[in-house]
C-alpha positions, -999 to 999 in steps of 0.1 A, spaced: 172 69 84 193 105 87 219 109 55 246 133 48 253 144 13 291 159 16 321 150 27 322 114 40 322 103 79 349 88 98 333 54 110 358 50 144 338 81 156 321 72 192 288 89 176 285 61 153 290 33 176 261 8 174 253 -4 206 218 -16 217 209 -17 179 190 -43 166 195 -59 126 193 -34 98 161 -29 90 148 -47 54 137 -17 39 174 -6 37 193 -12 2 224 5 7 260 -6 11 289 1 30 313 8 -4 347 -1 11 357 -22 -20 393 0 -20 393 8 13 394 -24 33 397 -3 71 369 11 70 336 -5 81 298 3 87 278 -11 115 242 -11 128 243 24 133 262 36 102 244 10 81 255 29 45 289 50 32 294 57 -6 319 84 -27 309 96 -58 341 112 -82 336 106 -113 327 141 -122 353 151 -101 377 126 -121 363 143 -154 380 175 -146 411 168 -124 423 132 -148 424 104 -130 426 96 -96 445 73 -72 434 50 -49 437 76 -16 403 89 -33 378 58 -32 368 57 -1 336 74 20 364 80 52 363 116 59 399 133 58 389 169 63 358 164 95 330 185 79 309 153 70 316 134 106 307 166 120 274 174 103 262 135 102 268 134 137 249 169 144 218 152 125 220 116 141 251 106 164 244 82 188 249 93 224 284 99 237 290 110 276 322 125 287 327 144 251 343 176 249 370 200 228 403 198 245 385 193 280 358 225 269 322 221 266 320 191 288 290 170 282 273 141 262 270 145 226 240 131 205 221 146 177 190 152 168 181 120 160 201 103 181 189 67 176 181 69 138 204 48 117 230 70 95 240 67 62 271 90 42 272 100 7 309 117 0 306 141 -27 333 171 -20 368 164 -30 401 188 -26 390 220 -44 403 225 -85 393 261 -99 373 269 -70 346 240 -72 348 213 -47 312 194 -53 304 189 -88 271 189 -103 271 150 -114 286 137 -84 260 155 -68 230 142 -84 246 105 -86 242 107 -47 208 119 -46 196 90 -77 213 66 -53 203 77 -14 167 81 -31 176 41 -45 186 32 -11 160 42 10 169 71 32 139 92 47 156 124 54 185 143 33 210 166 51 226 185 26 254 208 43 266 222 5 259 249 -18 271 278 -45 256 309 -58 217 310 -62 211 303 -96 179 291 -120 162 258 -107 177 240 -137 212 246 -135 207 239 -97 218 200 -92 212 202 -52 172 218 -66 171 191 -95 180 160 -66 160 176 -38 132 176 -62 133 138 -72 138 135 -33 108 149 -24 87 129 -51 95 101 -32 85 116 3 125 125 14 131 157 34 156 173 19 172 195 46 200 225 31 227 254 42 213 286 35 252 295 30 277 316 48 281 350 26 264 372 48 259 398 63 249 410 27 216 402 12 202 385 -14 234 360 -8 209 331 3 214 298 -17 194 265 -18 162 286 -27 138 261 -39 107 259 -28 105 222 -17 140 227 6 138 232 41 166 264 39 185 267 71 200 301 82 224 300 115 222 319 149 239 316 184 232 290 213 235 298 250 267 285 251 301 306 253 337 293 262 347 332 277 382 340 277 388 378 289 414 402 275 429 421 307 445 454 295 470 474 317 443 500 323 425 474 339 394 475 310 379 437 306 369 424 276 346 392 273 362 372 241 360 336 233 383 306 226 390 272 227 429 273 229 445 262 257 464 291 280 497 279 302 507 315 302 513 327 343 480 338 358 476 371 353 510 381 344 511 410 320 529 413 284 536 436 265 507 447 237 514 455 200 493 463 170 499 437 142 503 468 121 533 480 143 550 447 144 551 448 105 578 429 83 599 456 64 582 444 30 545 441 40 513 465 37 503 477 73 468 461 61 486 428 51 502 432 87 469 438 105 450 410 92 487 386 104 487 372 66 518 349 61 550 366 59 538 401 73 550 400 112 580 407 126 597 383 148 618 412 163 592 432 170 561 405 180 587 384 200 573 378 236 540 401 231 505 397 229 497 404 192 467 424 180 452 408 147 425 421 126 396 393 116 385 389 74 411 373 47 427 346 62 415 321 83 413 331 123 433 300 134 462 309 104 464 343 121 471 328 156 495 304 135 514 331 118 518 350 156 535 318 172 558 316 141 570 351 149 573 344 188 541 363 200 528 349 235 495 352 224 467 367 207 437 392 204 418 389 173 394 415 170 367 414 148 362 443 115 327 459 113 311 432 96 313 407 117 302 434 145 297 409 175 296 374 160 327 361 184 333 326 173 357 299 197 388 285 176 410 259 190 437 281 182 473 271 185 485 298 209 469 315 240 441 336 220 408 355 222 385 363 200 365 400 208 340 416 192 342 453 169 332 477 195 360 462 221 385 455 194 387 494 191 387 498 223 418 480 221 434 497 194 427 531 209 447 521 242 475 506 224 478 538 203 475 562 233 494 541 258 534 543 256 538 514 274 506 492 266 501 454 285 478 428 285 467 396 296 444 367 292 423 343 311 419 306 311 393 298 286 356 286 309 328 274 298 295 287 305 260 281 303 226 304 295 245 334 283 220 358 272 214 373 250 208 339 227 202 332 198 212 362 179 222 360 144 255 351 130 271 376 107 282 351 78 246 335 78 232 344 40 205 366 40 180 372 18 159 380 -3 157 350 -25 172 361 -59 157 337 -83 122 338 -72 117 368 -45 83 355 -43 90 325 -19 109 337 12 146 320 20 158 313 42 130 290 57 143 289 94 172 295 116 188 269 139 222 268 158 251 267 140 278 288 158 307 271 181 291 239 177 306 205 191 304 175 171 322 144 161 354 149 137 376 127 120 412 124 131 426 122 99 434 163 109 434 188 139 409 207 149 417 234 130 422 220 96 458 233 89 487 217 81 505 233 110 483 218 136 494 181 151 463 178 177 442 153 170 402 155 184 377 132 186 344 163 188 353 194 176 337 232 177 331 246 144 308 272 127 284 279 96 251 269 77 267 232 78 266 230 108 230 243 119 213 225 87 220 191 108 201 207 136 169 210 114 175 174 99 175 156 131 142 170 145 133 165 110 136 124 120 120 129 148 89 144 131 89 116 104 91 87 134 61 108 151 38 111 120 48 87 92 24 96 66 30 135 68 47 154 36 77 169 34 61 200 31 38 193 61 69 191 80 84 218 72 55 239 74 54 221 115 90 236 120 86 272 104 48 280 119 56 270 154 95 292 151 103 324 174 115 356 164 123 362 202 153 359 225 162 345 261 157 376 272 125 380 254 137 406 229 133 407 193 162 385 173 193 404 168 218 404 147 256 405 149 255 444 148 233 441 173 201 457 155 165 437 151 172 409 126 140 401 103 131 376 79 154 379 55 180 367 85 159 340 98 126 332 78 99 321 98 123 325 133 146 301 152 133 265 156 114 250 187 111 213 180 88 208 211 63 228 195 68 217 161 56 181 175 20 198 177 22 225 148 -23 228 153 -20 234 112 -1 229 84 4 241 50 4 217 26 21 212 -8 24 174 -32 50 173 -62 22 188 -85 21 221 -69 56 219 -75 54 218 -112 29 243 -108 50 269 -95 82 255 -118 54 263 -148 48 299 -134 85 308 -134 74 301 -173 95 270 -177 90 253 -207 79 212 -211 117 204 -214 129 223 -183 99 208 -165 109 174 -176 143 176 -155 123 175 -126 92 155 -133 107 127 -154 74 122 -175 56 151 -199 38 174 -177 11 204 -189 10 233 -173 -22 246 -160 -38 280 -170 -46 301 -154 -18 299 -120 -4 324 -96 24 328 -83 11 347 -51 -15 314 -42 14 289 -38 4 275 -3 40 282 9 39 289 54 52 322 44 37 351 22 64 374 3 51 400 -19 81 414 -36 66 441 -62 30 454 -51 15 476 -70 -21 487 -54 -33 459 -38 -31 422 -41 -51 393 -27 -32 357 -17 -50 326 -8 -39 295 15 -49 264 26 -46 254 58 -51 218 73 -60 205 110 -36 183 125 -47 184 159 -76 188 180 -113 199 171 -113 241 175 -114 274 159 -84 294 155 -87 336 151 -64 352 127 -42 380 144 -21 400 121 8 424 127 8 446 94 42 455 81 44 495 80 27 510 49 8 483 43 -27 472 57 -38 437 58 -74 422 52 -77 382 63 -110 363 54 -127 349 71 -114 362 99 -119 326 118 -113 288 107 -138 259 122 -122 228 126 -145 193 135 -119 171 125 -80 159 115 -74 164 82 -100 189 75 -90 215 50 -94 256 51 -88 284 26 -89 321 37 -75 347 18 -51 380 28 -58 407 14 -27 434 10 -32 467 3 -5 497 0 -15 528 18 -14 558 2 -4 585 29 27 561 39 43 540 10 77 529 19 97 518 -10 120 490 9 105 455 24 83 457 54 78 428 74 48 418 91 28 381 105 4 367 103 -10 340 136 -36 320 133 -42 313 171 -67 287 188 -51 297 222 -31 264 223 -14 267 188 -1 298 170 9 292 137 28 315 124 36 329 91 60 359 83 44 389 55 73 403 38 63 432 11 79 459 -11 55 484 -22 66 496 -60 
């Protein structure tokens, strides 16, 4: 049983149709709460839908009916519920794009939503009680896997209500799957940091919808779009800077980025419009350029977001290039008198390469709070994405749009911590009695930090990502079906590491319910976490793990790559396993070398390798 904590589903969706299901199963005590809301209805496959607002209510006064209901108005819950568990659809695309059949991960798990984001009031959307009221109750109800698509700023475990209900979660055997968060490129911007969350980063699939920008000097450039084109095939317009189709009483910069208000009509009239990407929302930009007549438009990317080209429905003939070609553009316009462009129909295409690379807004780390357990966990897709959505909107969210879609292509952490929930289900159906650290441990040892075109990870700016942009690597749930090893954790090492943050009884009581003493002495360094991050060494330091056999008889070798600076001592230097379940503890030893000591992270790994397995752990160290 997959379950969204966000922003409600919308039940019509095809993904959540319940054919060739058989009765709720008995184990299930959760409702369908439609009590004020008498349209909308669960089924065999949606067997649960609740909305928590009374914390919500506590702030904006009382609410009218419109608001109790799990329906989702605004797609971001139908979208991510779907990605984790929809139920196969054939024929599914985006305005005829990205033709295919839709299912998630888990596409025959049962699905349950838990609507806890409202219409945002001074910035907060998801409030802290109606956050851990939906936790108390999924954990009530019986759900085996959380997918929580939410977050804010990192901040201390205890004033963390997504750490405080994972926790309580995960005492009760629930994965509790979260968004790493879309702040980057910066780092230290990760959120959901705890320890017991799987913490999901987002790179690129092998998927593009191309749409080429044709410039009167015959230079291509590859962009991306969703937006239907009825312009004539390749018929030239004319070309203009945003910045030079400026309204009297705007900024150029206002102007470049197309904010509200700052074009033209006189001068954008019948041209292809050059926009600027950051501010405003891509698909407002393309909205502000139809209002002031444009044919079309480029939007070109600023230096942040480097190459991280994402497809919008837009609601005007539009592509989307990258930093290096937008200049390119901008340089002809400026050195051309009379500069033209054009367009191509939007196409859809398959095993572009390279993929995955990282996308720039995925939050990076290091982890903030506690720089000694590495975030994010993993990295999974979560750019141009097609899922279910709720057709209480258009695809893309504004006012201004009339379309209505049943799947839709969106972008973010949301969107690829869904990924990592449904193979999470899959991993719970295959082994039942495994932790929810075992299986996260299954998904982050058995990751790549390779491409299609087996290359190192990249990142939008095109330069070798690293651990801080992906954790352990992008997910391969084939492999993570037969991890060899795992590293194990219960809710008491938990405490255990909550006590060596120093926490007092009455902090540690929020998450254990009952009095708990803290053991003496603990480190921080032995937590048996899959990954080993060393954020202050001084000299030298030895960490211990644990490591247990989940598959066949055999002795895996330890093969190290040692971060630069840094040399790396594993013993024993072998692990001899007779039988499942059988339990190992080595030691790494890590040891600053003199002649070389770099004062930033260095990132190495560490493999334990039978020849069949290689599980895989990430070093990440920063000498003092």
């Amino acid at each position: 049983m997959l379950n969204g904590i966000v922003l409600g589903v919308w039940p019509e969706s095809k993904s959540f149709s319940d054919d060739g299901y058989g009765p709720i199963p008995s184990k299930w005590k959760g409702i369908c709460q439609n009590d004020k809301d008498d349209g909308f209805h669960c089924n065999r496959k949606l067997i649960g839908a609740r909305y928590f607002n009374k914390g919500y209510a506590s702030i904006v006064g009382k609410l009218n009916s419109s608001f109790d209901t799990p329906r989702d108005k605004e797609g971001h819950g139908t979208h991510t519920l779907s990605t984790a568990g929809g139920n196969l659809v054939a024929k599914a695309s985006v305005l005829g794009f990205g033709k295919g059949t839709a299912k998630g991960g888990s596409p025959r798990a049962r699905v349950a939503a838990y609507k806890v984001c409202w219409p945002p009031v001074s910035g907060d959307e998801c409030f802290d009680a109606d956050i851990l009221a939906a936790f108390d109750v999924a954990i009530h109800d019986g759900v085996d896997v959380l997918s929580v698509s939410l977050g804010g700023d990192p901040t201390p475990f205890f004033n963390d209500s997504v750490a405080i209900g994972s926790f309580h979660a995960i005492k009760h055997g629930i994965v509790v799957v979260c968004s790493a968060g879309n702040s980057g490129p910066a780092y230290g911007t990760v959120t959901n940091i705890a320890p017991w969350q799987i913490t999901v980063g987002a790179s690129t699939m092998d998927r593009e919808f191309p749409s080429i920008v044709v410039l009167g000097n015959n230079m291509r450039y590859k962009g991306q779009s969703l937006s239907a084109n009825d312009l004539p095939d390749k018929k030239f317009f004319p070309l203009i800077s945003a910045a030079d189709a400026k309204a009297a009483n705007a900024s150029i910069e206002n102007a470049l980025l197309c904010q509200a208000g700052t074009i033209d009509p006189e001068k954008a009239s019948g041209k292809f419009l050059v926009c600027l990407r950051g501010q405003n929302a891509r698909v407002d930009k393309g909205q502000q350029a139809a209002l002031a007549g444009a044919v079309g438009m480029v939007l070109a990317n600023n230096i942040l977001a480097g190459n991280e080209i994402i497809a919008d429905a837009h609601v005007l003939p539009a592509s989307h290039i990258n930093y290096t070609d937008g200049l390119a553009v901008f340089t002809y316009i400026n050195s051309t008198k009379y500069p033209t462009a054009y367009i191509t129909p939007v196409t859809t295409q398959i095993g572009t390469k390279p993929a995955p690379f990282m996308a720039a807004f995925s939050s990076k780390g290091p982890n903030t709070i506690t720089p000694e357990i590495l975030k994010p966990d993993i990295t999974a897709p979560g750019v141009s994405v097609i899922a279910a959505y709720t057709e209480a909107q258009g695809p893309t969210n504004e006012d201004f749009d009339k379309r209505r879609v049943q799947f839709n292509c969106v972008s973010g952490t949301s969107m690829s911590c869904p990924h990592v929930s449904g193979i999470v289900g899959l991993l719970k159906t295959l082994y039942p009695d495994w932790s929810p650290a075992a299986i996260k441990s299954a998904i982050m040892t058995s990751a790549t930090t390779w491409d299609n075109m087996k290359e190192p990870i990249l990142n939008a700016s095109n330069i070798k990502a690293g651990p801080f942009s992906y954790g352990a690597g992008h997910i391969q749930p084939n492999l993570a079906m037969d991890p060899g090893l795992v590293y194990d954790l219960a809710a008491t090492d938990y405490l255990n590491f909550l006590c060596t943050l120093g926490y007092n009884e009455t902090l540690i009581s929020m998450f254990s319910q009952n009095p708990y003493k803290c053991p003496k002495p603990i480190s921080l360094a032995n937590f048996n976490y899959p990954s080993i991050a060393v954020p202050n060494l001084v000299g030298s330091i030895t960490v211990t793990r644990t490591v247990k056999n989940v598959g066949s008889p055999g002795t895996y070798r330890a093969q190290v790559q040692r971060p630069t600076g840094i040399s790396v001592q594993v013993k024993p230097k072998k692990l001899k396993f007779k039988k499942v379940g059988e339990e190992k503890t080595f030691s790494v030893t890590l040891n600053v070398m003199k002649a070389h000591p770099v004062k930033e992270y260095v990132f190495g790994q560490l493999i334990w390798s039978d020849h069949v397995h290689h599980v895989s752990s990430p070093i990440v160290v920063k000498a003092v």
